[in-house]
C-alpha positions as CSV (number, residue, x, y, z in Angstrom):
1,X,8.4,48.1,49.7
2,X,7.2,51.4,51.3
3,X,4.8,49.5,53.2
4,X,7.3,47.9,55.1
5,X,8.5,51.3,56.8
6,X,7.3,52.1,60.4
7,X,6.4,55.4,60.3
8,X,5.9,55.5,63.9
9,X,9.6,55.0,64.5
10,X,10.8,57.3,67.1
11,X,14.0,58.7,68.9
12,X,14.1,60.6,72.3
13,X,16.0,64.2,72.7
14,X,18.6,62.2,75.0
15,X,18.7,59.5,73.4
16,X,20.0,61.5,69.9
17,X,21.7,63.9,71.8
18,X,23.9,61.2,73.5
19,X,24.7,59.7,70.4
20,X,25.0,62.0,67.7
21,X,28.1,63.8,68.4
22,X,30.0,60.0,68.2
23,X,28.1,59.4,64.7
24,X,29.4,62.9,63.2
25,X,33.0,62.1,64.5
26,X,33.0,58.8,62.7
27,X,31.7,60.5,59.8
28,X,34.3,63.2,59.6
29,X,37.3,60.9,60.0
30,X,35.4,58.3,57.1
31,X,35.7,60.9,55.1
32,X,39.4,61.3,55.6
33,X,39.8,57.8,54.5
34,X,37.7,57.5,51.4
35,X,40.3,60.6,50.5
36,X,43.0,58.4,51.1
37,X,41.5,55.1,49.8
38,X,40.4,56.9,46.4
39,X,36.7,55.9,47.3
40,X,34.1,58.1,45.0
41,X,30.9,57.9,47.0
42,X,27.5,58.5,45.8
43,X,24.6,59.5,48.3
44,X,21.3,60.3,46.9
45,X,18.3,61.7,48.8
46,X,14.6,60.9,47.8
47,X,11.1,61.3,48.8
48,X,8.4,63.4,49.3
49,X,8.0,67.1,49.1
50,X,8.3,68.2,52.8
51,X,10.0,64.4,53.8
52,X,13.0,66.0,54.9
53,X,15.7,65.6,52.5
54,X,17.0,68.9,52.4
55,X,17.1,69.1,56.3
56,X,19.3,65.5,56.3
57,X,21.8,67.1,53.8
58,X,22.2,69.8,55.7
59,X,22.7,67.7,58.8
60,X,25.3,65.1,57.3
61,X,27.1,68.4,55.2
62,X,28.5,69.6,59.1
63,X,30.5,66.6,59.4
64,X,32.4,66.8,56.0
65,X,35.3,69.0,54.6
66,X,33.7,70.8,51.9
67,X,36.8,70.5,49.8
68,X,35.8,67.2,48.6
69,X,32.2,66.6,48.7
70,X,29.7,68.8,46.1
71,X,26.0,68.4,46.8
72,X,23.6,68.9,43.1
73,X,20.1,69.8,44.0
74,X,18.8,68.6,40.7
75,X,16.2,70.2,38.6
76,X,14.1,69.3,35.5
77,X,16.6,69.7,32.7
78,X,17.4,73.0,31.1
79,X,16.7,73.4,27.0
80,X,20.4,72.5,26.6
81,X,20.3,69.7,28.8
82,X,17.4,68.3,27.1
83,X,19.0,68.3,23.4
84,X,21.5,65.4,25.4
85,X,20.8,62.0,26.2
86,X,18.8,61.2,29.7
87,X,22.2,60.6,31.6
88,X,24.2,62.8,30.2
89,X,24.5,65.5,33.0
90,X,24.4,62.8,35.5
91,X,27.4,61.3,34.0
92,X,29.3,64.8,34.3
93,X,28.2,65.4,37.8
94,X,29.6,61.8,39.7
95,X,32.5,62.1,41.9
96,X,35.9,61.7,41.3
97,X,37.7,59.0,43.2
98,X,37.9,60.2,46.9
99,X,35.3,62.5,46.7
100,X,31.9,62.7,47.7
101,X,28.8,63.5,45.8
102,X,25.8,64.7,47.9
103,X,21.8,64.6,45.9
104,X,19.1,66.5,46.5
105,X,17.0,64.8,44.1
106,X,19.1,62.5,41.0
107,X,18.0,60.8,38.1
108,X,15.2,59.2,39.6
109,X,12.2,62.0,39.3
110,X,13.0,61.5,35.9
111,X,11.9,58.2,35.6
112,X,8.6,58.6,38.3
113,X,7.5,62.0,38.7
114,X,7.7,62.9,34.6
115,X,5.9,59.5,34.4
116,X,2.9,60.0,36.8
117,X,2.2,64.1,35.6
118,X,3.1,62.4,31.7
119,X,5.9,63.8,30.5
120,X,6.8,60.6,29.4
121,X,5.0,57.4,28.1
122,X,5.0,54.2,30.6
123,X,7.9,52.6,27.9
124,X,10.0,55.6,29.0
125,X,10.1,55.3,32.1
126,X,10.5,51.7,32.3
127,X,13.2,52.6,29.8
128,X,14.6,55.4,32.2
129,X,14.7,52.7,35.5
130,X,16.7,50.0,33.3
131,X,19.4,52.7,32.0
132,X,19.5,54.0,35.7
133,X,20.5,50.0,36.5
134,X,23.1,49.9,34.5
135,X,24.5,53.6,35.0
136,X,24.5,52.7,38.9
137,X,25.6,48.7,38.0
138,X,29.2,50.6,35.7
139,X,29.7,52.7,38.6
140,X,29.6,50.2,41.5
141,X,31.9,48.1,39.2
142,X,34.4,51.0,38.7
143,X,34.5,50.8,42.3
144,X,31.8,53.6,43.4
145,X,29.7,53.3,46.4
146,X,26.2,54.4,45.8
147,X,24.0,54.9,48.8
148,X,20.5,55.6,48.6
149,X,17.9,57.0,51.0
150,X,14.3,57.8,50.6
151,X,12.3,59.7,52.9
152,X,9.1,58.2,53.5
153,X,6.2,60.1,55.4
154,X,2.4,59.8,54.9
155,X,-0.3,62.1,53.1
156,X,-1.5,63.9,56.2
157,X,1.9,64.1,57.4
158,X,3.2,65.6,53.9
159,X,-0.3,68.3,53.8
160,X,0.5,69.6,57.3
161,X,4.4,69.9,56.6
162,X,3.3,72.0,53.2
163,X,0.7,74.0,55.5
164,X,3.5,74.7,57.7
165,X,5.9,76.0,54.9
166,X,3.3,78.1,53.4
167,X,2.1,79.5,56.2
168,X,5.6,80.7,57.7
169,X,7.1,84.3,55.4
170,X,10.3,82.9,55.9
171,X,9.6,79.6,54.2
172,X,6.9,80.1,52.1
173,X,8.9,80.2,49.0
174,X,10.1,76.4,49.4
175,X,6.2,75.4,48.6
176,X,5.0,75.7,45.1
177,X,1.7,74.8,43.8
178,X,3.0,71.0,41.9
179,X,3.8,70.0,45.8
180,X,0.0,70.3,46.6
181,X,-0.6,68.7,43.4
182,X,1.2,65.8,44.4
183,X,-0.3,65.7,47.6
184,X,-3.5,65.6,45.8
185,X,-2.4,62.7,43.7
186,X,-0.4,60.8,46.7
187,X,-1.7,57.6,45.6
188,X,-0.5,57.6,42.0
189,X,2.9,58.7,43.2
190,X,3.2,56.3,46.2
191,X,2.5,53.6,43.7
192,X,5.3,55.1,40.9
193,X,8.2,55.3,43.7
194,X,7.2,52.0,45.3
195,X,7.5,50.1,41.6
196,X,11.0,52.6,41.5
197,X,12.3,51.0,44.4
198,X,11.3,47.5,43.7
199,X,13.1,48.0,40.2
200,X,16.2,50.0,41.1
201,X,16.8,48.4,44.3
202,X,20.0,46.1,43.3
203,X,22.6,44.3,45.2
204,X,25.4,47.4,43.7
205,X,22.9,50.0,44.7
206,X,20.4,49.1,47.1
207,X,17.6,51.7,48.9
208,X,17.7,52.7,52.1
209,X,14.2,53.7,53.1
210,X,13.7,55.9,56.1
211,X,10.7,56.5,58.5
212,X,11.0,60.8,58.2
213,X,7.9,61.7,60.8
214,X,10.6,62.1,63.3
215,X,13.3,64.2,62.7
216,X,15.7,63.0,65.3
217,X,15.2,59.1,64.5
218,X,16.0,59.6,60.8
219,X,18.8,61.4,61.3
220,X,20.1,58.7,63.2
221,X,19.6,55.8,61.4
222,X,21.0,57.9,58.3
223,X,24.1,58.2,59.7
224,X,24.6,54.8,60.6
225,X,23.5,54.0,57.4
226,X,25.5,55.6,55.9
227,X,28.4,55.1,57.9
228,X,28.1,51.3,57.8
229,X,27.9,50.8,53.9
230,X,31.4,53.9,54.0
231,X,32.8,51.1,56.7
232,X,31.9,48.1,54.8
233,X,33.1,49.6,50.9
234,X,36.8,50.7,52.5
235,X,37.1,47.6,54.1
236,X,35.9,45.7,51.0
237,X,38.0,48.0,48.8
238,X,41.6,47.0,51.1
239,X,40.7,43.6,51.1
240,X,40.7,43.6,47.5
241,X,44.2,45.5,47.2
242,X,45.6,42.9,49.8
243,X,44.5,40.3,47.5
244,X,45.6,41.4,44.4
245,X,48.5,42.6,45.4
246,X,49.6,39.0,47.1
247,X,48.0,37.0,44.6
248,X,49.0,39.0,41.3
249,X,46.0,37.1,39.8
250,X,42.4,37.3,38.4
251,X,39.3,35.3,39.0
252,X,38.4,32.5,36.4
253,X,35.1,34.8,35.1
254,X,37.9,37.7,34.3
255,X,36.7,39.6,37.7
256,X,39.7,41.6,39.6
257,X,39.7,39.4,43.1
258,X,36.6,40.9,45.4
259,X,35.2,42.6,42.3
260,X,31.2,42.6,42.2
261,X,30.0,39.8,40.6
262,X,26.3,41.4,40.2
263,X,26.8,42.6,36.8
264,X,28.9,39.0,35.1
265,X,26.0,37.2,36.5
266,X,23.8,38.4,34.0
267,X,25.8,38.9,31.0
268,X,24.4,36.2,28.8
269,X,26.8,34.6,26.4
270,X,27.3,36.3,23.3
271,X,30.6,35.0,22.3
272,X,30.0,33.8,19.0
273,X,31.0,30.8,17.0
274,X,34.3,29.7,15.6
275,X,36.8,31.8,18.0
276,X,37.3,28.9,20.1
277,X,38.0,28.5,23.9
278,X,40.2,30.9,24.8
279,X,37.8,33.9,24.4
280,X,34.9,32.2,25.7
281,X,35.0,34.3,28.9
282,X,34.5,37.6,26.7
283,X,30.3,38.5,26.7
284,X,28.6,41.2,24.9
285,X,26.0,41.7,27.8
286,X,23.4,40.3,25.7
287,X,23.6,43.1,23.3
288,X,22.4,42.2,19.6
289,X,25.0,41.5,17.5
290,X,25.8,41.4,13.6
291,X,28.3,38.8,12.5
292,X,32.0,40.4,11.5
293,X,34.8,38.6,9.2
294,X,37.8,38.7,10.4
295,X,40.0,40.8,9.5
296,X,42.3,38.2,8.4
297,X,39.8,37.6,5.5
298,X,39.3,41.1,4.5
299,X,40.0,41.4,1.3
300,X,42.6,44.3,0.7
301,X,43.0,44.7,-3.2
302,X,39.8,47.5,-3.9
303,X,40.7,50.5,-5.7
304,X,39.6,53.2,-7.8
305,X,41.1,55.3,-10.7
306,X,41.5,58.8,-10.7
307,X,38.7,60.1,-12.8
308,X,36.0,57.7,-10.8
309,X,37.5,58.5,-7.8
310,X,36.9,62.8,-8.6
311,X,33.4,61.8,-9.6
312,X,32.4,60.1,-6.9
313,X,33.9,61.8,-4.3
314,X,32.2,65.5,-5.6
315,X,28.7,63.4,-6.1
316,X,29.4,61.9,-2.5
317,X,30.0,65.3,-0.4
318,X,27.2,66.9,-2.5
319,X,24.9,64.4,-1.5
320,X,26.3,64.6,2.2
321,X,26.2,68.1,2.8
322,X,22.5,67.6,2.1
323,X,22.0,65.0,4.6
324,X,23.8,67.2,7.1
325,X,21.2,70.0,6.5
326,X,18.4,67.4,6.5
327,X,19.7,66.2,10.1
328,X,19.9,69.4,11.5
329,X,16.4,70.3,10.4
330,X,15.1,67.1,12.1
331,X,17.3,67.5,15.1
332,X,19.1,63.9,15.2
333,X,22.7,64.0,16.0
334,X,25.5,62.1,14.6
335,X,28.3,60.0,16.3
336,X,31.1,59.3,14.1
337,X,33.6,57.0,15.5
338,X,37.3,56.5,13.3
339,X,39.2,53.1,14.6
340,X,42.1,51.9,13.0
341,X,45.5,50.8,12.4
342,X,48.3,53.4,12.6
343,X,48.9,55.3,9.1
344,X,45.8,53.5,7.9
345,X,44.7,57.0,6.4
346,X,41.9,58.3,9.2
347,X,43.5,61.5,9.3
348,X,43.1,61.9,5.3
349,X,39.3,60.3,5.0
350,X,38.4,62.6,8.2
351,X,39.4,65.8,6.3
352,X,37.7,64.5,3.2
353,X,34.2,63.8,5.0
354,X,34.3,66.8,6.7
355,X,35.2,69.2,3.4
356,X,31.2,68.1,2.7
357,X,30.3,69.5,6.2
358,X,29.0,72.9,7.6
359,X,32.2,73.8,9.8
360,X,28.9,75.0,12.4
361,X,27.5,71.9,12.9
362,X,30.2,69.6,13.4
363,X,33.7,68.8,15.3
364,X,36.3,66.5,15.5
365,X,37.7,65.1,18.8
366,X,41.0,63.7,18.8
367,X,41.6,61.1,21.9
368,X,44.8,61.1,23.6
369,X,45.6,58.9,26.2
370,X,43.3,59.7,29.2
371,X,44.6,62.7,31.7
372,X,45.3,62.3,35.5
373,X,41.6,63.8,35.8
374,X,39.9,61.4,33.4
375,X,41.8,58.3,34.7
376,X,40.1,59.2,38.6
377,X,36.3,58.6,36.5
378,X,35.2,56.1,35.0
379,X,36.3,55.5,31.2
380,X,33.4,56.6,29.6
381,X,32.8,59.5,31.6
382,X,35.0,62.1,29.1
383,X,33.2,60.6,26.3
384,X,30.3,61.6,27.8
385,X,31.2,65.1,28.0
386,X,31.9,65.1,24.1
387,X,28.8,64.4,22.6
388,X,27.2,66.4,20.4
389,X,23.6,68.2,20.6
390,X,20.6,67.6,19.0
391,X,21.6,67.8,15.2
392,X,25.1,68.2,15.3
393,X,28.0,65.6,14.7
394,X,30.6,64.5,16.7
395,X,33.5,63.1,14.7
396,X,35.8,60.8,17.1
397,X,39.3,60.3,15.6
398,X,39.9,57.2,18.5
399,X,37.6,56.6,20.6
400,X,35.8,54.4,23.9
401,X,37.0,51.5,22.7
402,X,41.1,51.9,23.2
403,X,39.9,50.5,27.0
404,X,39.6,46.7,24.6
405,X,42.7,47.6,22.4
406,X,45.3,50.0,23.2
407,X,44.6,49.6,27.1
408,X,44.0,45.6,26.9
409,X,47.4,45.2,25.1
410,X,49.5,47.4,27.5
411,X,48.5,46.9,30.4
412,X,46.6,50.3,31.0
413,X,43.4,48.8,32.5
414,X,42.6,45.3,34.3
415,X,42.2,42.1,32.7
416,X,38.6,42.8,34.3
417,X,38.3,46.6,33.5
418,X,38.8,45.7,29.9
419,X,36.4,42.7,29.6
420,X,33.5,44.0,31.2
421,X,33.8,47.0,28.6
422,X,32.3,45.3,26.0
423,X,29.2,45.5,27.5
424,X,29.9,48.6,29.0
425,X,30.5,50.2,25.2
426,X,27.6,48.5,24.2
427,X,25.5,49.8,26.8
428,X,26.9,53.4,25.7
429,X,25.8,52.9,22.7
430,X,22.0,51.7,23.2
431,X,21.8,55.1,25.5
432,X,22.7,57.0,22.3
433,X,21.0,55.2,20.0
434,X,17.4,55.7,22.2
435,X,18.4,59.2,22.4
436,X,18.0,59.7,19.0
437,X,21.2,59.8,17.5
438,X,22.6,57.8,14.3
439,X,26.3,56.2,15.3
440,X,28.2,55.1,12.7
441,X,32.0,53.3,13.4
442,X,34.8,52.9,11.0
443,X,37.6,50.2,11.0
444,X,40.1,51.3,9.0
445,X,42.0,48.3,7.2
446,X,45.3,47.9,5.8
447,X,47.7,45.0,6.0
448,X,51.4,44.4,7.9
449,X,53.5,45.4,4.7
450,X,51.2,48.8,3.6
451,X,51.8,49.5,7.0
452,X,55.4,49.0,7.2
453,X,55.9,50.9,3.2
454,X,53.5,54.3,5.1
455,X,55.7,54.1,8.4
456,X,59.3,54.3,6.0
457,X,57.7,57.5,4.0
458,X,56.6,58.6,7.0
459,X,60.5,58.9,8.3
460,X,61.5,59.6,5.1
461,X,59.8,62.5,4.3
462,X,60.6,66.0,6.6
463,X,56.5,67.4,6.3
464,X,55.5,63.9,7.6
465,X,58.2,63.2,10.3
466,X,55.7,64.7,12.8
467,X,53.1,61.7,12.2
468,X,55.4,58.9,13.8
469,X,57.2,57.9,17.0
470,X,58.8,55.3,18.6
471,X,55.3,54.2,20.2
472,X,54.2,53.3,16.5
473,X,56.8,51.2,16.1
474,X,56.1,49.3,19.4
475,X,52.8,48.6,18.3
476,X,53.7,47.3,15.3
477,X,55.9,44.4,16.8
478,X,52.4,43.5,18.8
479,X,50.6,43.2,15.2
480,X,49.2,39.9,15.8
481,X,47.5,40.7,19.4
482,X,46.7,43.9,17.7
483,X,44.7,42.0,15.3
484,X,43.5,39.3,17.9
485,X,41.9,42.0,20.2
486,X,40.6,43.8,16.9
487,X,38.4,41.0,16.0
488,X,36.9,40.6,19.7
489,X,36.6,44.4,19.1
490,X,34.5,43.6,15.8
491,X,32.9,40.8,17.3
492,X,31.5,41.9,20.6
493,X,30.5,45.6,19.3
494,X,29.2,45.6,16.0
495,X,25.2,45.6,17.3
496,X,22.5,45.6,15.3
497,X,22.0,49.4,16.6
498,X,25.4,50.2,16.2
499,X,27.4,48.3,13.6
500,X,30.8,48.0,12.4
501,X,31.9,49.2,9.1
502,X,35.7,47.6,8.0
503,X,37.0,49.9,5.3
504,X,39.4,48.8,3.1
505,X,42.3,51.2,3.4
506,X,45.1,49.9,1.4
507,X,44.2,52.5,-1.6
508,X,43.4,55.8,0.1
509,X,41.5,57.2,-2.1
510,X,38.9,53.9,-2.5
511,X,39.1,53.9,1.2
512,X,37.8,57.7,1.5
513,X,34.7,57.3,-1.3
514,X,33.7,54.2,0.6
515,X,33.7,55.9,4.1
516,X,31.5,58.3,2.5
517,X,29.3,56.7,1.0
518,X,28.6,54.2,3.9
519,X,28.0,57.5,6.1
520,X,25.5,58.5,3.5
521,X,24.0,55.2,3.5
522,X,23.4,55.1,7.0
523,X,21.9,58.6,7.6
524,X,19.4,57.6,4.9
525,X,18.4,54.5,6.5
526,X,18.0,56.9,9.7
527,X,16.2,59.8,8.5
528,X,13.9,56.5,6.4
């Protein structure tokens, strides 16, 4: 695609001069409205050493109110950042909903530049460009506008701009031997950003590429770049409203009305057999999954006695808290996710698993409902922020996937929020999983009546009153869509990467061995 650009492309001083000051107006008063239209926008700068990109930034920066833009001139990853998954810090640096997010640089030199000077194998990187999809393909979906520009300018053009740099005491620091390098090796990186383009260049995200030997014409057509795709989104974003709020209605594939239909185009049909029509809609994204009873057929009637249940628990957290030493050592971390009905017991099997656990090397996150902060990012974005390092565990007590139950049944997210997340969790997942880490995810079971017999103790006893409320009882009457979305919960997640473990909680104490033993299991399939 970089082939295309005319790098003679130029723009007179009048001619820029004349129009400029109209195109930074517009700007500033966009801004005003993506603030008022809850709009999180996403402009990344790319190119060459020397293109330009920090002069553009600078140039687009005068127009805004610097209360709700941040720019990120991103680096190579720090020795912390590097013990997290690829996206991680990327997650924790997008905008919030009206605000504006400014690049120097993103995700993509990741995925080219520690390619071509091999930092990374050629799997990687292709890797890296098909995570980058789908981290750009959730955020356009969650309503995001991502606009990206690269800088194009030619060898000669880059060696003289360098020469320039170096040559001036002012700016001599901004040169560093790797940009002569990559002059050097122009070729092998025009042919790594040109195969980036082609691959990340989507209908949610597309590339903007700009002719940078002149100063004044790129400038220009930046701003009306950008200002057209601003223009375009708010408009797109209140035709939406106007629809939805006339209509009251949702589009036959489960799409809100003028939601982006890039990403349900490709989400192959992994609905599974036997559920019958009415979730047919629901899709996996292609993700490999692992057949799940239902939970209707769980059998409920396990338990243990008290002298096999000592024994086995003591033999199970001996042989855990040397598989948490072992982990460590080899730097893999652990995700623990806890699902379940209410008083199914997580609070009690959670205390149990961790009494095997270095208190150092692990922590348990409750999950609350989502804060007036977390609800202006997308869902998975403060699960993001939660995840452990390099040889630690993260125990979840709730988790990502209350956007396909808890949020589903109430009413908290869209009918098409909540069924693209399948994918979306599954997608989560896979990122974790290639990172490194071992995830492990427990259903706790336990039928209508336990459930009813724990909630009347519960009430019944003044050292337990604390652990119900009227909200428990609500979602008790809803037991039967509880259950329904449940099993497309089971269904649609449990991956062959990631599966789905249904404990059977009706004895406690069978219910906490089990959990324990299945983690071991797993971490010794992991470590091999």
């Amino acid at each position: 695609m970089l082939e295309t650009i005319n790098l003679d492309s130029q723009l007179s001083k009048d001619a820029y001069r004349d129009g400029i000051k109209c195109l930074r107006d517009r700007l500033s008063a966009l801004q005003h409205d993506v603030k008022d239209g809850g709009l999180p926008v996403i402009i990344i700068f790319e190119g060459w050493s020397a293109a330009g990109k920090g002069s553009k930034m600078s140039e687009i920066i005068k127009s805004l109110d610097p209360r709700y833009f941040t720019t990120h001139c991103t680096k190579p990853p720090s020795a912390d950042e590097a013990r997290k998954p690829f996206l991680w810090r990327h997650w924790l640096g997008i905008p919030a909903k009206g605000n504006i997010a400014i690049y120097d640089r993103s995700w993509y030199p990741e995925a080219s530049a520690d390619f071509v000077e091999n930092r990374i194998s050629e799997e990687e990187a292709e890797h890296r460009l098909d995570a980058i999809n789908k981290f750009e393909r959730q955020l356009s979906d969650d309503g995001a506008l991502i606009v990206k520009f690269f800088l194009h300018i030619s060898r000669d053009e880059q060696k003289k701009r360098l020469d320039n740099l170096a040559t001036n005491t002012d700016t001599a620091w901004r040169v560093v031997p790797a940009d002569y390098k990559r002059n050097h090796n122009y070729t092998k990186f025009y042919a790594a950003y040109d195969h980036m383009i082609k691959v990340t260049n989507t209908a949610y995200a597309p590339w903007r590429l700009i002719a940078g030997h002149d100063a004044r014409h790129a400038a220009t057509e930046i701003y009306k770049t950008l200002i057209g795709a601003i223009e375009d989104a708010l408009a797109a974003s209140a035709s939406q409203s106007a629809r939805g709020a006339a209509d009251g209605v949702e589009c036959a594939d489960g799409a809100v009305p003028g939601e982006s239909r890039v990403s349900q185009a490709d989400a192959n049909a992994q609905d599974g057999a036997g559920y019958g029509a009415a979730h047919s809609a629901l899709s996996a994204g292609g993700a490999p999954l692992i057949a799940m009873q239902r939970l209707r057929d769980v059998k409920l009637d396990m338990t243990i006695d008290d002298d096999d249940y000592k024994d086995r628990l003591a033999a199970a957290q001996t042989r855990l808290f040397s598989l948490h030493n072992a982990i460590y050592r080899k730097k893999i971390p652990l995700v623990i996710a806890y699902e379940g009905w209410d008083a199914a017991g997580k609070g009690g099997n959670i205390k149990r698993l961790t009494a095997a656990l270095d208190p150092r090397g692990y922590e348990v996150i409750p999950i609350a409902a989502p804060s007036a902060r977390e609800l202006s990012y997308p869902f998975t974005w403060r699960f993001w922020q939660a995840l452990p390092k390099d040889g630690h565990i993260a125990i979840f007590d709730r988790t990502w996937y209350g956007r396909v139950l808890v949020e589903r049944l109430e009413g908290f997210a869209k009918e098409g929020e909540w069924r693209r997340a399948y994918r979306e969790i599954n997608e989560f997942e896979a990122d974790l999983v290639h990172w490194g880490a071992a995830v492990v995810k427990f259903w706790l079971h336990i039928d209508k009546d336990e459930q009813l017999r724990r909630f009347q103790s519960r009430q019944q006893t003044p050292e337990k009153q604390w652990k119900i409320n009227d909200e428990d009882w609500r979602n008790r009457e809803k037991w039967d869509e509880y259950e329904e979305a449940t099993d497309d919960m089971l269904r649609l997640t449990s991956t062959a990467y990631a599966p789905w473990y249904v404990i059977e909680s009706q004895n406690k104490r069978y219910a906490r061995v089990k959990t324990i033993e299945t983690l071991i299991a797993a971490l010794e399939k992991r470590l091999g």
